[in-house]
C-alpha positions, 0 to 999 in steps of 0.5 A: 453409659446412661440407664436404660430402663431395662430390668434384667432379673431372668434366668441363665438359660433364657433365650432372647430371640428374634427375626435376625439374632438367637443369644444366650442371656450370659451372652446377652449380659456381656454385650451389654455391659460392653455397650455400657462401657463403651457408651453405647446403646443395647440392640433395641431389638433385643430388648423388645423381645427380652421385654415381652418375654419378660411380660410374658413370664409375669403373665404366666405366673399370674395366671398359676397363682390365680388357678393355684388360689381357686383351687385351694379355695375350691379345697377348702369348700370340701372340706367345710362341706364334707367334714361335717357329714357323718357315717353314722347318718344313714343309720339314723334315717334307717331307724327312722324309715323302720319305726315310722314308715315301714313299721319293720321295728315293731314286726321284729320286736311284736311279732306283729305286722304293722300298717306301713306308712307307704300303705295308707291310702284312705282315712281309716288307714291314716287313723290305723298308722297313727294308733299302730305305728306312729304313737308307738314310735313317739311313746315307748313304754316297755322294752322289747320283752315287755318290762317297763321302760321310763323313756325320759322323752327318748323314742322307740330307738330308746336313743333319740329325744324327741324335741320340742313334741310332734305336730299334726297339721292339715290342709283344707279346702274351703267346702262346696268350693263353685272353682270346679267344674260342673257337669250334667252328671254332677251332684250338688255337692262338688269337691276341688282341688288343693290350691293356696287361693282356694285354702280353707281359713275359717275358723270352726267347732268341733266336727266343722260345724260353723262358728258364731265367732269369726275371731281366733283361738278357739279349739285347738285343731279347728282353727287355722293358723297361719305359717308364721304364727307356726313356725313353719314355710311353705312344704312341697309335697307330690301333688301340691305346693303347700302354703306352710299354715292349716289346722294343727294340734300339738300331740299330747306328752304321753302315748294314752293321752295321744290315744285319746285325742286320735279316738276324739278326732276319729269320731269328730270327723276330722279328716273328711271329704274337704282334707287335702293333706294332713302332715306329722312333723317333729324333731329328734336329737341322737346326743351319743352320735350328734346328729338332728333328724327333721321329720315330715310325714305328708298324705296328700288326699286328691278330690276322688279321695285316694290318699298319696303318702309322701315323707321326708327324712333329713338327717344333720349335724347342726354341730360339728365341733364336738367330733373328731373332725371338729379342728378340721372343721374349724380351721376350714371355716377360717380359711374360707373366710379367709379367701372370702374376704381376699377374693372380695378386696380383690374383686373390688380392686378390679371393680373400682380399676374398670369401672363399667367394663368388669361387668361387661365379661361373663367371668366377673358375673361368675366370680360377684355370684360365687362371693354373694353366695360365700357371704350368705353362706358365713350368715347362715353359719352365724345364724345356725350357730346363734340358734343352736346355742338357743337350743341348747340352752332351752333344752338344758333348761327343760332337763333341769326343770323336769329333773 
């Protein structure tokens, strides 16, 4: 007989049906090679229906490897994601949230109730959490029943290093500012709200007085200095959105030396009515859990003068290949590159097979954000990878040199 095109590769218990005939596929083999033999053609019918069940199943099996693919690559997210996490973050934030917002560490170890952080309403008592709560914190001398302790850059906690030293930074406004509104009940002097737009830039003397020269540096912490030149991006707090700039002063490396610059401050008048924020910011490193704490202590001061703290506490493992989970982790990582760079090729495929109509389903748009999304996903790994080798090696650099 001559051949048929018909590709039979199905299993014995397959039914072929149709409106007039129900056979058994060993049924239906045996009537075609008789057919064959015979010289004659198969029942078009039946190989209709044998050719849709046929697509059918291709079809369905497509759509269970499509799924199954997804799946594993949603798995594989997890694990990226959550292999990194590590039990013993929220016992760092506690002990940060204790030294430095609530002050509990220094009311069980001086039997001494601090300033809290979430208490500081006015100037005075940002001066008062600085001097009693915050500069301890930074600087630990002594252990808890008073002998003196060599902190080699370790906080209170004795465990966490301090990176790279604490920044203080505030956010003006520019002074008798004419934006706000005027009233009969006004005075002649009027203090508006904070707004990126009506930012105080200018350089000064100490204590604010006006400055002859209208070029930077001058003294630090009476100067402005823009967010790239710190380091920094745009912060929201509670009331405002912040520009990532002010006038910052790095505090000193020891705890008298600190001291003394918050007593200059203090008598210079550096937080005063045209203050709109004043922000503490530094970095600690636990090196027995690794684990970074990024630290931000914010009080925002509205034009009536009452003052809103507003912290932020992120605790991270910037390196997890030195855990127990680092294969875990790893393997993870490849595998996600894996079924990126697949999805990708695949989606191309489909992209250069379709031409305009792939963007005309609301699915492909899904899939090209979730790949864009992957993509800028393995750059942010390669950067932080990058930098947190520059870290590293600043860090053991800055040991050596001190040892």
């Amino acid at each position: 007989g001559g051949d048929t095109g018909v590709d039979i590769s199905y299993h014995e218990d397959d039914v072929l049906s149709d409106t007039n005939t129900t056979i058994s596929y060993r049924e239906f083999k045996k009537a075609f090679r008789r057919s064959a033999l015979s010289g004659l053609r198969p029942d078009e019918s039946q190989l209709i229906v044998l050719r849709e069940k046929g697509l059918k199943r291709v079809r369905n099996w497509r759509a269970v490897a499509e799924v199954t693919s997804y799946l594993m690559f949603l798995l594989v997210i997890l694990l990226m994601v959550y292999g990194e996490q590590d039990s013993n973050s929220y016992n760092i934030t506690r002990s940060i949230n204790n030294t430095f917002i609530t002050g509990d560490y220094y009311t069980t170890t001086n039997n001494n109730p601090q300033k809290p952080f979430h208490q500081v309403s006015s100037h005075d008592d940002y001066w008062e959490w600085m001097t009693t709560v915050l500069i301890p914190g930074l600087y630990t001398t002594t252990w808890y029943n008073g002998a003196s302790y060599n902190s080699h850059g370790t906080i209170a906690d004795k465990t966490s290093y301090l990176l790279g030293g604490a920044r203080i930074r505030q956010m003006r406004v520019k002074p008798n500012d004419t934006s706000c509104v005027k009233t009969s009940l006004s005075t002649t002097r009027c203090y508006t709200e904070y707004s990126p737009f009506d930012e105080d830039t200018t350089p000064y003397l100490p204590g604010w007085l006006p400055s002859s020269v209208a070029t930077t540096p001058g003294e630090e912490g009476w100067y402005y200095k823009h967010a790239v030149g710190l380091d920094d991006v745009p912060y929201l707090g509670d009331k405002y959105l912040y520009t990532g700039g002010g006038y910052s002063l790095n505090l000193p490396a020891t705890e008298s030396q600190c001291n003394s610059m918050v007593d200059n401050l203090t008598q210079l008048h550096w937080l005063d009515e045209h203050t709109r924020a004043v922000a503490v910011e530094f970095t600690v490193y636990n090196s027995h859990l690794n684990i970074y704490t990024v630290v931000t202590l914010l009080v925002e001061f509205l034009p009536v003068g009452t003052g809103y703290p507003h912290y932020d506490i992120q605790t991270m493992t910037l390196n997890p290949f030195v855990s127990t989970l680092s294969i875990l982790v790893l393997i993870s990582r490849m595998l996600f590159l894996f079924y990126t760079i697949y999805f990708t090729v695949v989606e191309v495929r489909k992209i250069y097979k379709l031409r305009k109509a792939y963007f005309k389903r609301f699915w492909n748009w899904v899939t090209v954000a979730i790949l864009l999304l992957s993509w800028t996903a393995l750059s942010f790994f390669i950067s932080m990878s990058i930098l947190l080798a520059q870290v590293n090696n600043a860090r053991r650099h800055s040991a050596a040199g001190s040892g």
